[in-house]
C-alpha positions as CSV (number, residue, x, y, z in Angstrom):
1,X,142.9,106.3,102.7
2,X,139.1,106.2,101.9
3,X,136.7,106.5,104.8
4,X,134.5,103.9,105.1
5,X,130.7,104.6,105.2
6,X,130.3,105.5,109.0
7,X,126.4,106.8,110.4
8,X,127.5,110.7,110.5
9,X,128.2,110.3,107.0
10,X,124.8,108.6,106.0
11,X,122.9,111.5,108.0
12,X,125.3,113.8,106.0
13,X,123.8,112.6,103.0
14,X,120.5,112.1,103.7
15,X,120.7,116.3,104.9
16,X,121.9,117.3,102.0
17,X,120.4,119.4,99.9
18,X,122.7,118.9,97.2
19,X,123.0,115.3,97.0
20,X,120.2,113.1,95.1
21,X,120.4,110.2,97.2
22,X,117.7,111.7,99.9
23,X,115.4,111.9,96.4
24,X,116.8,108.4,95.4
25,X,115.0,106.9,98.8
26,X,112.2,109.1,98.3
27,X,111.3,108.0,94.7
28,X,111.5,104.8,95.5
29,X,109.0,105.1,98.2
30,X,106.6,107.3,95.9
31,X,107.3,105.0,93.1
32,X,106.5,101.3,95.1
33,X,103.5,102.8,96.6
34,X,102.1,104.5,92.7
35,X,102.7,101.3,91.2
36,X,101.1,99.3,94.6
37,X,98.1,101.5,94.2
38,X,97.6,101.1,90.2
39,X,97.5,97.3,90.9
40,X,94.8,97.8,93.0
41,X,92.5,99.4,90.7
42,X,94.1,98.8,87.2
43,X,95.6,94.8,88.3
44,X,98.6,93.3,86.2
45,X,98.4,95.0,83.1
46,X,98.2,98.8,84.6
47,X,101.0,98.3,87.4
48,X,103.3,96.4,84.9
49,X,102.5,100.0,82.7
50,X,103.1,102.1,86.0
51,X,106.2,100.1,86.7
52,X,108.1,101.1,83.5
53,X,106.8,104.5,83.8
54,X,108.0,105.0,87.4
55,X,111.6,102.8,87.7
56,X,112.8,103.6,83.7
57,X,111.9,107.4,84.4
58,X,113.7,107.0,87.7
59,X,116.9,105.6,86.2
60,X,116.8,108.4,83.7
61,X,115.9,111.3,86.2
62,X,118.8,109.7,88.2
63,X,122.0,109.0,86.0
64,X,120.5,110.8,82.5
65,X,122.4,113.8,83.1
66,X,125.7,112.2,84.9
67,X,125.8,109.5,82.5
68,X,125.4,111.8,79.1
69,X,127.8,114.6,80.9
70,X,130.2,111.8,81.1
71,X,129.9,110.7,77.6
72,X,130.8,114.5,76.8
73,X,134.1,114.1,78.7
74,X,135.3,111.1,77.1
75,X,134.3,112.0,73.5
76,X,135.1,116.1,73.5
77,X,137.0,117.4,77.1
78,X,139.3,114.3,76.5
79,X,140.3,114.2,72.8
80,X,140.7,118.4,73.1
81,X,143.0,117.1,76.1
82,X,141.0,119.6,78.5
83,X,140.1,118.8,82.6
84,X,136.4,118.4,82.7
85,X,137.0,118.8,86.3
86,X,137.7,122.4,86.4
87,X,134.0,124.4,87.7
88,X,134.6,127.5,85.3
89,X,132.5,129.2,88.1
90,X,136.1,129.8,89.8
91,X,137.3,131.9,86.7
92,X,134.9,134.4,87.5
93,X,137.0,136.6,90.6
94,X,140.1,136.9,89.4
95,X,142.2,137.4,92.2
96,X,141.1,134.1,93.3
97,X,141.9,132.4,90.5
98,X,145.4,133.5,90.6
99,X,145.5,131.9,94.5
100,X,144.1,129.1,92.7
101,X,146.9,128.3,90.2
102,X,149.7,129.7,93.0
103,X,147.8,126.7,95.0
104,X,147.3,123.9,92.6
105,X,148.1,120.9,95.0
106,X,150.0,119.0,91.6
107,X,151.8,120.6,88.4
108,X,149.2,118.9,86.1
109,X,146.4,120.6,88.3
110,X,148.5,124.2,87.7
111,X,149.0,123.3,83.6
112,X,145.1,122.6,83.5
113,X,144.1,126.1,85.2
114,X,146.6,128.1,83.3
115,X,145.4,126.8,80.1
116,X,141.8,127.6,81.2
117,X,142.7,130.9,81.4
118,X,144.1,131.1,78.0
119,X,140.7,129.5,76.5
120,X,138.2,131.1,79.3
121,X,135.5,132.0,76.5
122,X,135.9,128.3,74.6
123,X,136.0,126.4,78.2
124,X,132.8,128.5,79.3
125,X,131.3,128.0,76.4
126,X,132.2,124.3,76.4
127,X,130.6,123.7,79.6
128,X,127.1,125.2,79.1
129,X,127.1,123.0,76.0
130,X,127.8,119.9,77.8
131,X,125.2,120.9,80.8
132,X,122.3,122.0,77.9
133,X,123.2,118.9,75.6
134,X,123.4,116.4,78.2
135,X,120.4,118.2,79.7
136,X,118.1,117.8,75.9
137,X,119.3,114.4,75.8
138,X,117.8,113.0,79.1
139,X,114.7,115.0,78.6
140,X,114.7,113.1,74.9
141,X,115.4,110.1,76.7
142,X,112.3,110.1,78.7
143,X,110.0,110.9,75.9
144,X,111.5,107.7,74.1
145,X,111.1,106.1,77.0
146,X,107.3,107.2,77.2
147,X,106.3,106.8,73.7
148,X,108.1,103.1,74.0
149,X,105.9,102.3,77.0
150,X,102.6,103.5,75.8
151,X,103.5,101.3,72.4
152,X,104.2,98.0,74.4
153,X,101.9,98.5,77.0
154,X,99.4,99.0,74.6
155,X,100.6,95.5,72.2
156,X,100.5,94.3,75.6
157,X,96.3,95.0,76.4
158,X,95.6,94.3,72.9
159,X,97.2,90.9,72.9
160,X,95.7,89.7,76.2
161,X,92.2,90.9,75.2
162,X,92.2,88.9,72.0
163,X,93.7,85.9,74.1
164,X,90.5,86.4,76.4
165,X,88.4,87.1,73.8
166,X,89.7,83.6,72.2
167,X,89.5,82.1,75.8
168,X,86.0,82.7,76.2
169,X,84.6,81.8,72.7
170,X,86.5,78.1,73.3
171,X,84.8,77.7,76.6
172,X,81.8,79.3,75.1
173,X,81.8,76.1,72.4
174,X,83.3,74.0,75.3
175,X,79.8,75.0,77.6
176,X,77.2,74.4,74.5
177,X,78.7,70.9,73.9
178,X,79.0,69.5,77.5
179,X,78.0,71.8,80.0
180,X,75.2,74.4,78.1
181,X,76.6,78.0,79.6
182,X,122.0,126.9,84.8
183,X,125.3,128.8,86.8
184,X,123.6,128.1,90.1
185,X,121.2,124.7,88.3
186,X,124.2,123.4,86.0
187,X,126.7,122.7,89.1
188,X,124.1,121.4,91.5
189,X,123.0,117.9,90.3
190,X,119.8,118.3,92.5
191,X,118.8,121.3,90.3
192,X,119.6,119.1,87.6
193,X,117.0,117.0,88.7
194,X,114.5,119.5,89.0
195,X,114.5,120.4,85.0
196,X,114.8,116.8,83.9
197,X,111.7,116.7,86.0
198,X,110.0,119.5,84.9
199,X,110.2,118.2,81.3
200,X,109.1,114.9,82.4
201,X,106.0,116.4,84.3
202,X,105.6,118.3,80.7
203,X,105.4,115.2,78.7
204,X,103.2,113.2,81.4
205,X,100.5,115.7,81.1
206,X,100.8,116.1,77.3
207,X,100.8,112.6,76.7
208,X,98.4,111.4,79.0
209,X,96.0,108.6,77.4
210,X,92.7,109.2,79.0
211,X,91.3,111.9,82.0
212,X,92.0,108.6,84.0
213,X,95.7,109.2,83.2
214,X,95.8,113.0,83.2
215,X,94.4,113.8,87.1
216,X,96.4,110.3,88.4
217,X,99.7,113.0,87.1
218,X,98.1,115.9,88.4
219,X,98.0,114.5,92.2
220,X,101.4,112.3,91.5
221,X,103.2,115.2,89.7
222,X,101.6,118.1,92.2
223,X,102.2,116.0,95.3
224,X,106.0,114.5,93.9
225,X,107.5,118.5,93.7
226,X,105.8,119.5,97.0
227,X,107.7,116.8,98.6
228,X,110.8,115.7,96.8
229,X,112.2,119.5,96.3
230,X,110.5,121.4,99.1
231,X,108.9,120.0,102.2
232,X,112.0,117.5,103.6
233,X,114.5,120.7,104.0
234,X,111.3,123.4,105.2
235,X,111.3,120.3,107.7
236,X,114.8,120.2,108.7
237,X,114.7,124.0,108.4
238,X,112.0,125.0,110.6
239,X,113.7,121.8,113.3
240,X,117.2,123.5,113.0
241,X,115.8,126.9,114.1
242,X,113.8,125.1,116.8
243,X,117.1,123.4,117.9
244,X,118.9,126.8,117.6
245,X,116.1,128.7,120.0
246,X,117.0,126.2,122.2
247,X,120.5,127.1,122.3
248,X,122.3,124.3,119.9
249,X,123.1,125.2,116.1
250,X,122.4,121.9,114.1
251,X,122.7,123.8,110.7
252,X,125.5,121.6,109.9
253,X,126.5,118.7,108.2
254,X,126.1,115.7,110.3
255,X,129.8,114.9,109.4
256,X,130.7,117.4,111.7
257,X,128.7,117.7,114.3
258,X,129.3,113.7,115.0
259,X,133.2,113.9,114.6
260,X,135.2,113.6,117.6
261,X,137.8,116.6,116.4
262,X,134.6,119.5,116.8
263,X,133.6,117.7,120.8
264,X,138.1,118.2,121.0
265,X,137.7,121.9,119.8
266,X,135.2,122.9,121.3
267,X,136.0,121.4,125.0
268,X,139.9,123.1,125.2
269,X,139.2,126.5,123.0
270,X,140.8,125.8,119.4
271,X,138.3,126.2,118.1
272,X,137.5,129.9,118.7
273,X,141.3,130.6,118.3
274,X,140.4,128.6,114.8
275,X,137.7,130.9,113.8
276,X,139.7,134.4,115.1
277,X,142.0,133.3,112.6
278,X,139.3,132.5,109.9
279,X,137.5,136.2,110.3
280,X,140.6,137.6,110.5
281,X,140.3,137.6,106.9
282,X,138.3,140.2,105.0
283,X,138.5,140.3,101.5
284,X,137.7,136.7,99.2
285,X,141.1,136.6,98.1
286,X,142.1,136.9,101.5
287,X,140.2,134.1,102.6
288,X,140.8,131.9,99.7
289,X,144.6,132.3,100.2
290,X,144.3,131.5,103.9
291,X,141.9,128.1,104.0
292,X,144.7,127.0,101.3
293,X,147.6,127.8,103.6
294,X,146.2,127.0,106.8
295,X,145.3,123.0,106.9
296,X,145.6,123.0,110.5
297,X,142.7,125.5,111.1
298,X,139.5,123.8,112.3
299,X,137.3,125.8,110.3
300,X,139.2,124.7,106.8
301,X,139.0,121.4,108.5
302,X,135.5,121.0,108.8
303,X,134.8,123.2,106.0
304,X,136.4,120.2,103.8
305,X,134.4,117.6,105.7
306,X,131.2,119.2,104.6
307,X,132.7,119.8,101.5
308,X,132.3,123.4,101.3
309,X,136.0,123.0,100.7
310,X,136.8,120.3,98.1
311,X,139.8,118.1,98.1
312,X,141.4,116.3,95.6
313,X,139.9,113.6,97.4
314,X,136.4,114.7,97.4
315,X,136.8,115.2,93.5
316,X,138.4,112.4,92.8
317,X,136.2,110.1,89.9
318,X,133.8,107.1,91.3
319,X,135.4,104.8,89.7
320,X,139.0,105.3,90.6
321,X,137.6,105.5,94.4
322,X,136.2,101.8,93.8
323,X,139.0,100.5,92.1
324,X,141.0,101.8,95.2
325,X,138.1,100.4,97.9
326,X,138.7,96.6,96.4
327,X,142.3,97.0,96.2
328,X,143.5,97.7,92.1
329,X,144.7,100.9,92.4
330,X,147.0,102.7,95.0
331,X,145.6,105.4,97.4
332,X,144.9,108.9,95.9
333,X,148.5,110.9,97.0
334,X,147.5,114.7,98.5
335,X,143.9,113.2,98.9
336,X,143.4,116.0,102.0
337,X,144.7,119.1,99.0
338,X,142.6,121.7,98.1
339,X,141.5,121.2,94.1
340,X,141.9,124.6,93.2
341,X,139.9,123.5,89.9
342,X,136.8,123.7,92.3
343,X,134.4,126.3,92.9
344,X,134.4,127.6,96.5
345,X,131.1,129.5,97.4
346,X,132.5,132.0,99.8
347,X,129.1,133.0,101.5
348,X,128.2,129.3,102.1
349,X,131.9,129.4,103.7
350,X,131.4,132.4,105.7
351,X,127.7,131.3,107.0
352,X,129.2,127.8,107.8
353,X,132.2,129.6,110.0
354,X,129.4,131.8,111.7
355,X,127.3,128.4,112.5
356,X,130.7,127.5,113.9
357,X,131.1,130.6,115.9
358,X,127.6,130.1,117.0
359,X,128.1,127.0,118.2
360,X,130.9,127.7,120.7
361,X,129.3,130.2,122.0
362,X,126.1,128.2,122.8
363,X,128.7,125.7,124.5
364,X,130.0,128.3,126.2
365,X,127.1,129.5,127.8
366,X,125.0,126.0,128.0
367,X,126.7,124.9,131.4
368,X,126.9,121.7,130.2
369,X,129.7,118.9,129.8
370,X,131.2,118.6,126.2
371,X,130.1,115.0,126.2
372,X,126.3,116.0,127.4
373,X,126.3,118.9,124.9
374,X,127.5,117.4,121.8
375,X,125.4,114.3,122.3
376,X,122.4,116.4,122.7
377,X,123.7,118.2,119.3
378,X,123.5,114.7,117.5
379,X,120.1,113.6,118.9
380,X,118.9,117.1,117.2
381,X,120.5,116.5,114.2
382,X,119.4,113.0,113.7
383,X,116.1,113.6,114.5
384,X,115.6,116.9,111.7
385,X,116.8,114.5,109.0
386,X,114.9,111.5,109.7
387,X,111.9,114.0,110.2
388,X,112.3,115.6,107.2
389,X,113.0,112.4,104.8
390,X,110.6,110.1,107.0
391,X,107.7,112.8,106.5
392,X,108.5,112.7,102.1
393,X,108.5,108.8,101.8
394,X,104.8,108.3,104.0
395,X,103.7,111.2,102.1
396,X,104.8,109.8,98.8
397,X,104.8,106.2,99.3
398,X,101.3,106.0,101.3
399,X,99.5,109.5,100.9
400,X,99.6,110.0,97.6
401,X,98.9,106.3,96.0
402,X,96.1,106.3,98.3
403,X,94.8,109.5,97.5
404,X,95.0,108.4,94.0
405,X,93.3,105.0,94.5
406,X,90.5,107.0,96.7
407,X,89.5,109.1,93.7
408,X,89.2,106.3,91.3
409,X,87.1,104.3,93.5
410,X,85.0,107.8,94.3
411,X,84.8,108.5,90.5
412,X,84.1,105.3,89.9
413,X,86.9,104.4,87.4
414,X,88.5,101.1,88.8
415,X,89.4,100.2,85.0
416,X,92.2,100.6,83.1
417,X,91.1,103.0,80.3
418,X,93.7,102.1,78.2
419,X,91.8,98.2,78.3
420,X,88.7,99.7,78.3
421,X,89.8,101.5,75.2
422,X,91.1,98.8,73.2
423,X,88.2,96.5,74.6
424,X,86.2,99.2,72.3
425,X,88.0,99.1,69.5
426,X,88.2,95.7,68.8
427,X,84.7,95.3,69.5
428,X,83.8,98.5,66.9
429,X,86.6,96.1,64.4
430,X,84.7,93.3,65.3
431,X,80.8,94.7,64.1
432,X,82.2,96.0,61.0
């Protein structure tokens, strides 16, 4: 059954530093408040030119490199009848990947793995070239994008001078007759971001029209990275070891810390019997083989809820999830399976296990009812995301449009250049 959207997972998601819907919200904010503050001081014809610039980057920043990446699938994975789903990351400890295949939740999951490790080299190779192809592509996109813009927007200027021009000389004629006057950035679509971006902060600075356009990037661009990449999780960071001095570990995803199964495990002690079990477990083979055989244990529990621990569920396609949301297809059978063809970061396992372990031992010692403690451990948690999110879309929807608009109006430069340019050359057309 799919979960409906429910507020632990919207904090979840908003927490997340691999999820690029906290950078969705942001851009939005940093992109209104840009194209707000070029209307002030450039009116229609520089915000409409801000606009495209801002919302068609955005829509390439944000699905170039799903979109393309999915392209790949259909036109090489599919046809060469390989799973695009497998993350060749889990082909790199061997003795994992053989708990992998002895684990495959369906015989079509086992086939896919056993032929990956007949083709290791090609499949590795395959997916670099689909990450560094769908990669050039959206950076391609943008500049196609920019040089479109500056060509339109430009058309644009030119056209309404002449009209203005023409405008003016009628009224002019009407006054004298009446009137007389890669491994770690390929897998994480965050980091994926963060190179599409660096190639559009490239081509923003090496395209820019006028010193008018150049220092508006500089504070946009310098601002942006400071705090889409960086400042909301030092936030959230330097908030969850605040919480954690204070005796509550909020280092989690919001998923579980709201669910009512880690207030149950905590309160009556499975939780630590849970986590015995877990550390039991020394080597990564060990461990791997034991969150695959032990659903039941809370730690491989709320190790899949954060999805640490992926599910057949968690990798099912978007589409096939929203077919089964309005009703067209049946629900996803062993949705709550480990996909083996995922990649399992052990020491983001282990450190999660340890905030676990840290966590009942805080409730331990806290003297507090379950229901007092864990509600505290929510407030906390709320509070660090909204902190760290609220604090990117001021400074990027409100600080940085105003700084920009401030230094225009202390420069002096409330023009468009790009009008002020064309104004000129007409004029210069115009004399000769």
């Amino acid at each position: 059954m799919i979960n409906p959207i429910t507020i632990s997972k919207i904090y979840s998601t908003l927490g997340s530093n691999s999820s690029i819907v906290p950078l969705a919200i942001k851009d939005i904010a940093n992109s209104l408040g840009i194209t707000a503050g070029a209307y002030v001081v450039g009116k229609k014809e520089e915000s409409t030119d801000r606009f495209i610039d801002e919302f068609g980057t955005q829509a390439i920043w944000l699905f170039g490199i799903p979109v393309f990446k999915k392209i790949i699938d259909w036109t090489v994975f599919k046809p060469l009848k390989l799973d695009n789903k497998i993350d060749v990351r889990i082909l790199k400890d061997k003795e994992v990947f053989e708990k992998a295949k002895e684990f495959a939740a369906t015989p079509e999951i086992k086939n896919s793995l056993l032929k990956a490790e007949k083709n290791a080299k090609f499949i590795k190779g395959l997916s670099i070239g689909k990450f560094a192809v769908s990669t050039a592509l959206t950076i391609y996109s943008y500049s196609a994008l920019t040089k479109y813009r500056h060509k339109k927007t430009e058309e644009k200027v030119r056209k309404n001078i002449l009209a203005e021009q023409a405008k003016k000389q009628a009224q002019n004629q009407e006054n004298l007759n009446f009137k007389g006057g890669l491994s770690s950035f390929m897998f994480n679509p965050v980091k994926n971001l963060m190179i599409v971006d660096a190639a559009i902060s490239g081509e923003r600075f090496y395209h820019a029209r006028s010193p008018q356009d150049f220092l508006g990037y500089v504070v946009k661009e310098g601002t942006f990275w400071i705090f889409m990449y960086f400042a909301s999780q030092r936030i959230q960071k330097v908030l969850e070891n605040k919480a954690m001095k204070n005796g509550k570990t909020i280092s989690m995803d919001s998923r579980v810390i709201e669910s009512a199964d880690l207030k149950n495990a905590l309160a009556d002690g499975t939780l630590q019997k849970s986590l015995d079990n877990f550390f039991a477990n020394k080597t990564n083979a060990e461990i791997y083989e034991f969150i695959n055989t032990s659903a039941n244990n809370d730690v491989v529990k709320f190790a899949k809820q954060s999805d640490i621990v992926k599910t057949l569920g968690t990798t099912d396609g978007l589409w096939n999830k929203l077919f089964r949301k309005i009703g067209l297809k049946g629900e996803l059978l062993n949705a709550d399976k480990i996909d083996t063809r995922a990649y399992v970061d052990m020491d983001e396992l282990k450190s999660f296990a340890q905030n676990l372990q840290n966590l009942q031992k805080q409730y331990n010692m806290s003297g507090e009812n379950i229901d007092t403690f864990c509600k505290k451990l929510v407030s906390l948690k709320r509070n660090a995301v909204l902190k760290g999110i609220g604090a990117c879309i001021f400074a990027l929807g409100v600080i940085t449009p105003a700084i920009m608009v401030i230094i225009r109006f202390l420069r002096n430069d409330k023009g468009f250049q790009v009008r002020e340019k064309i104004e000129q050359e007409l004029a210069e057309n115009k004399e000769n």
